[in-house]
C-alpha positions as CSV (number, residue, x, y, z in Angstrom):
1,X,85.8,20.2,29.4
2,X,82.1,19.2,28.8
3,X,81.5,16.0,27.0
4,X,79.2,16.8,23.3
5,X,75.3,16.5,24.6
6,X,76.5,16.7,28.4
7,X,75.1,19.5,30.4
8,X,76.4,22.7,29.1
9,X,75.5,21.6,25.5
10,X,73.5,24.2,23.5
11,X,69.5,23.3,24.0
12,X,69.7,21.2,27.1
13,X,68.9,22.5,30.3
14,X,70.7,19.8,32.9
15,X,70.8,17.9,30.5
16,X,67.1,17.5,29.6
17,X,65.8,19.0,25.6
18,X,64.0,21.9,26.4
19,X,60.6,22.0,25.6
20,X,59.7,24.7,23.3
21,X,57.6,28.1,24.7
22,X,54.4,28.4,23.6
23,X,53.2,25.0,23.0
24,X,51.2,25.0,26.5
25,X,48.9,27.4,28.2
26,X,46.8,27.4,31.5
27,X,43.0,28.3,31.4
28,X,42.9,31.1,33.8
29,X,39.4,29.6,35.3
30,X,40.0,26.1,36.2
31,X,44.4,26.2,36.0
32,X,44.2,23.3,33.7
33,X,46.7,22.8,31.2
34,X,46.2,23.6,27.8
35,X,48.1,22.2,24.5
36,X,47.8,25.3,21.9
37,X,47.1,23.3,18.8
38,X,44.2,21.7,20.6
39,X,42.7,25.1,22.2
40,X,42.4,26.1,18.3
41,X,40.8,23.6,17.2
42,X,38.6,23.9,20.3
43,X,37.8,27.1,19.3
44,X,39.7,28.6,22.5
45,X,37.6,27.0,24.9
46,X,38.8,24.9,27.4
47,X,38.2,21.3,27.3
48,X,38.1,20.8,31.0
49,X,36.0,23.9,32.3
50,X,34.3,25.4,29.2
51,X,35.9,28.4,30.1
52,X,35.7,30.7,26.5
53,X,39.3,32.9,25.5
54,X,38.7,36.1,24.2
55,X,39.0,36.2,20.5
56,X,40.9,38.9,18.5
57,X,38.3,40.4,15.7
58,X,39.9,38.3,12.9
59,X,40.0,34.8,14.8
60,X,36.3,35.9,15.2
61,X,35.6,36.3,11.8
62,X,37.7,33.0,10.8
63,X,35.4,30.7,13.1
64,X,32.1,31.7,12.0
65,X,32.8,33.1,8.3
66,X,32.2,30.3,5.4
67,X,35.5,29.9,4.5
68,X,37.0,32.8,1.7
69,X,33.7,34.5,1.8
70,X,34.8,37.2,3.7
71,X,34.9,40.8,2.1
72,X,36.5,43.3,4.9
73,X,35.2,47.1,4.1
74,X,37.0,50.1,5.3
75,X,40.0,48.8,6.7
76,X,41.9,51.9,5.9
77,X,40.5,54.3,8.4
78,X,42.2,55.3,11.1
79,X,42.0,56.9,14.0
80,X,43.7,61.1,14.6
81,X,44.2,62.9,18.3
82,X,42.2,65.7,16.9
83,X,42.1,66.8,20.5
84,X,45.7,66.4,21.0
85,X,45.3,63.9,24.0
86,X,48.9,63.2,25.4
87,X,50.5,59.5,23.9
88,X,47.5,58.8,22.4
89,X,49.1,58.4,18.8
90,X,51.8,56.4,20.1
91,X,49.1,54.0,21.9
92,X,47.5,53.5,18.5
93,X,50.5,52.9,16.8
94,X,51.7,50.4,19.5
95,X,47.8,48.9,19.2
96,X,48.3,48.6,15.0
97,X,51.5,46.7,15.2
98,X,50.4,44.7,17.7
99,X,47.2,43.0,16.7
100,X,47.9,44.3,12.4
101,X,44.6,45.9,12.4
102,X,43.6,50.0,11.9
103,X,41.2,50.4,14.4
104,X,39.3,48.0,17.0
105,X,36.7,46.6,15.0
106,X,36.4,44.9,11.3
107,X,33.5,44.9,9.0
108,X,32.6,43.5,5.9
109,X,30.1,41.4,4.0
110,X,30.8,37.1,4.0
111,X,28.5,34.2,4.3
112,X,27.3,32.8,7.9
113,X,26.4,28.9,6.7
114,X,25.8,29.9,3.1
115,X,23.7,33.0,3.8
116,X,25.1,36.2,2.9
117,X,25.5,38.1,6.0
118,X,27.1,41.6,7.1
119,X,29.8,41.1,9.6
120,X,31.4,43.1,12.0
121,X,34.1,41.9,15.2
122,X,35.6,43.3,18.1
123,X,38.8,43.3,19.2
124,X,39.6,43.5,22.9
125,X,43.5,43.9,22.2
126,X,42.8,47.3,20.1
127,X,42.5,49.6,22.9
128,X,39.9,47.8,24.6
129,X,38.1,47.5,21.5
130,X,36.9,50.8,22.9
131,X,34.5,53.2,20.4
132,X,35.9,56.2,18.8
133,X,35.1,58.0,16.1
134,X,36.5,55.1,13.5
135,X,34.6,52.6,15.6
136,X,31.5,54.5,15.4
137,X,31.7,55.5,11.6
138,X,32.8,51.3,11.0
139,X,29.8,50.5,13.0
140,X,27.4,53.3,11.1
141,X,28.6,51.8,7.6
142,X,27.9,48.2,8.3
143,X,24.5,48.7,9.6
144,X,23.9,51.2,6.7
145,X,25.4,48.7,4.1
146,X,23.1,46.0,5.4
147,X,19.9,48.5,5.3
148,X,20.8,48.9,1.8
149,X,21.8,45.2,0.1
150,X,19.1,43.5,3.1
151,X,21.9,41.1,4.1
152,X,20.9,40.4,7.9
153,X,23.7,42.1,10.1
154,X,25.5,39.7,12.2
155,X,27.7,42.0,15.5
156,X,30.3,40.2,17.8
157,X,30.4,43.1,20.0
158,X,32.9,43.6,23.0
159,X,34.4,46.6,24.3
160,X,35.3,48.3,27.5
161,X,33.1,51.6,26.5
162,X,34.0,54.9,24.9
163,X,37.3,56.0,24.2
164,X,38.6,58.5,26.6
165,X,41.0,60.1,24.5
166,X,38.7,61.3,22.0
167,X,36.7,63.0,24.8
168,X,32.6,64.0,23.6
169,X,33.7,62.9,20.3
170,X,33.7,59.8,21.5
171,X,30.7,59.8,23.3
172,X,28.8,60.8,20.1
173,X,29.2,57.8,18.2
174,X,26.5,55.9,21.1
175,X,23.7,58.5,19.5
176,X,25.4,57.8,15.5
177,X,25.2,53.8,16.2
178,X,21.7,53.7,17.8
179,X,20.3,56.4,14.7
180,X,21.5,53.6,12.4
181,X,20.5,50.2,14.0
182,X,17.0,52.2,14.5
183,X,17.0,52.6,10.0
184,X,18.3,48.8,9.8
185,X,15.1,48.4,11.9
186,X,12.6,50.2,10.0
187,X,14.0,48.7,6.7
188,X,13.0,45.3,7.8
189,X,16.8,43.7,7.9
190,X,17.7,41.1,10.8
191,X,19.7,42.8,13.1
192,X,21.4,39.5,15.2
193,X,24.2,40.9,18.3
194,X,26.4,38.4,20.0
195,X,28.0,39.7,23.4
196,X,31.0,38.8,24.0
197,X,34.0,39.2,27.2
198,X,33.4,41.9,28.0
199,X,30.8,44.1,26.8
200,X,30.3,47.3,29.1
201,X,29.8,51.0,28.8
202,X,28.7,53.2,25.9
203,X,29.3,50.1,23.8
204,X,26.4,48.2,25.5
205,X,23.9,51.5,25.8
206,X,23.9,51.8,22.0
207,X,24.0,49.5,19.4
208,X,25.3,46.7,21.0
209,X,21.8,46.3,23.0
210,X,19.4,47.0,20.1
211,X,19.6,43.6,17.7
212,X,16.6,42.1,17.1
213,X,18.0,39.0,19.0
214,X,20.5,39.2,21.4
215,X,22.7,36.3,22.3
216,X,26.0,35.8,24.4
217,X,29.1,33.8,25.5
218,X,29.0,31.7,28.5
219,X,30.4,34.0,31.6
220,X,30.8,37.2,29.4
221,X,31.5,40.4,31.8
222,X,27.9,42.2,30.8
223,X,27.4,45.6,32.4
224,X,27.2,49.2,31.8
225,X,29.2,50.6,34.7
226,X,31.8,48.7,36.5
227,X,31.0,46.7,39.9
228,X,33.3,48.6,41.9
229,X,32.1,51.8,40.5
230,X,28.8,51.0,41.2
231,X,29.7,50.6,45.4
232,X,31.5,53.2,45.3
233,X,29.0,55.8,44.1
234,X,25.5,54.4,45.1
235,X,27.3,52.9,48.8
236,X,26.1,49.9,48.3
237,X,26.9,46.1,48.0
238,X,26.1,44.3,45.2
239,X,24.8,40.3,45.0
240,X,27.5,38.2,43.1
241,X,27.5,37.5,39.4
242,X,25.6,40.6,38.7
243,X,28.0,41.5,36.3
244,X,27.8,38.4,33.7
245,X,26.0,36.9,30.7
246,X,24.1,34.7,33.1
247,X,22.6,37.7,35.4
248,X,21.9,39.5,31.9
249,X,19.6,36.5,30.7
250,X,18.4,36.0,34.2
251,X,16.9,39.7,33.7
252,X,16.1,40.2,30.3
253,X,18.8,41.5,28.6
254,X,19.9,38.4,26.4
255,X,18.0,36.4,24.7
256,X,20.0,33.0,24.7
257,X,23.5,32.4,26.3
258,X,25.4,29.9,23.5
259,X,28.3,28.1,23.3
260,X,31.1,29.3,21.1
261,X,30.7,25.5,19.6
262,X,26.7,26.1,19.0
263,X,27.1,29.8,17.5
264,X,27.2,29.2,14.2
265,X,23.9,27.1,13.9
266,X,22.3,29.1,16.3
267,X,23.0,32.0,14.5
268,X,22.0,30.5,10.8
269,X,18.8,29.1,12.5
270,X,17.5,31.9,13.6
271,X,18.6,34.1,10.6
272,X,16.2,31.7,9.0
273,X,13.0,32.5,11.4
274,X,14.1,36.6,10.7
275,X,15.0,36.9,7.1
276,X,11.7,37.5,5.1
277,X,13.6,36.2,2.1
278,X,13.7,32.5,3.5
């Protein structure tokens, strides 16, 4: 029989304490390991590489929000398989207790550094943060919200393009978005678009490429159709990094590649140089 706190005594494994799950995790970049507690209050980025964790749409709006300022709109819509697509309610309902949100994307009104600001998040763990017809209608409001009160609009966009079960449905919402960035435009409100890992598709050929600045995360995935997909179809190899935040500003698609450390006074300063009202 085992002596008490031998071997075989509940928590020890050979007769070490366990150490608890979850405490640790290794940056997928650099392999370097991670204690949890710190990697929050790095803001998920990795103190040995720099290497930036995709953020859910809420841990989004926590890190650059002033604190209790934010107002979510809309969070009640949801998503219907109006076309009947095979599972697809069971993926959303497997998506919503998952991450506890509706749909893939959050918006509301909050203050960025004291301004008042309309914000709106993605959220990569929500199918993809992929844009259906909720998506596109939570995109529409918030950049017809901010046309009408003149608080600048302030998009932390990913997504891995339309939704495929929602078929031309989905592919509407690039025309609905771009129609209402375009009236944010001509009533004179800042329109500021962060991309984030990763931004591709119908996502990044609509409203997600038509802020007034454009910035981005270090090493984002930035592209409209995939790498592969582009080989495959046009038979041809393409240079590496093509496909990142980097190539994008190299090209002329971003503006300024920030830090996830620098967003928030990057973002406030220029808010500054765009709002008419100071």
């Amino acid at each position: 029989m085992a002596a008490p706190g031998g071997a075989n005594a509940p928590g020890s494994r050979q007769g070490k304490p366990e150490v608890p799950e979850g405490l640790w995790l290794k940056c997928p970049q650099c392999g370097g390991m991670l204690y949890q507690k710190e990697l929050e209050r790095d803001l998920r980025v990795c103190r040995h590489c720099s290497h930036h964790f995709r953020l859910g749409a809420k841990e989004r709006i926590e890190q650059v929000a002033d604190p209790g300022s934010f107002r979510e709109f809309d969070a009640g819509l949801r998503s219907v398989n109006v076309l009947g697509f095979p599972q697809y309610e069971a993926k959303l309902a497997s998506d919503q207790a998952k991450t506890g949100l509706t749909e893939a994307l959050i918006w509301g009104e909050g203050r960025l550094n004291g301004r008042e600001v309309v914000l709106a998040a993605a959220d990569t763990n929500f199918r993809m943060a992929s844009m259906g017809s909720v998506v596109g209608e939570k995109v529409t409001r918030a950049l017809e919200h901010a046309a009408a009160t003149g608080r600048p609009a302030v998009f932390f966009c990913a997504s891995g393009g339309a939704r495929m079960q929602e078929g031309i449905i989905s592919l509407m919402q690039m025309a609905k978005t771009a129609a209402a960035a375009h009236r944010l435009h001509e009533a004179g409100v800042p329109y500021l678009v962060v991309l984030t890992d990763p931004i591709t598709a119908g996502v990044l050929a609509s409203f997600a490429s038509l802020g007034d600045i454009t910035l981005a995360e270090p090493a984002a995935l930035v592209g409209f159709a995939g790498r592969r997909v582009i080989e495959q179809g046009l038979k041809i190899k393409l240079p590496p990094g093509t496909h990142t935040a980097e190539f994008a500003l190299a090209h002329g698609m971003v503006d300024m590649i920030v830090p996830r450390r620098e967003l928030v006074p990057t973002v406030s300063r220029l808010l500054a140089y765009l709002d008419r009202r100071g």
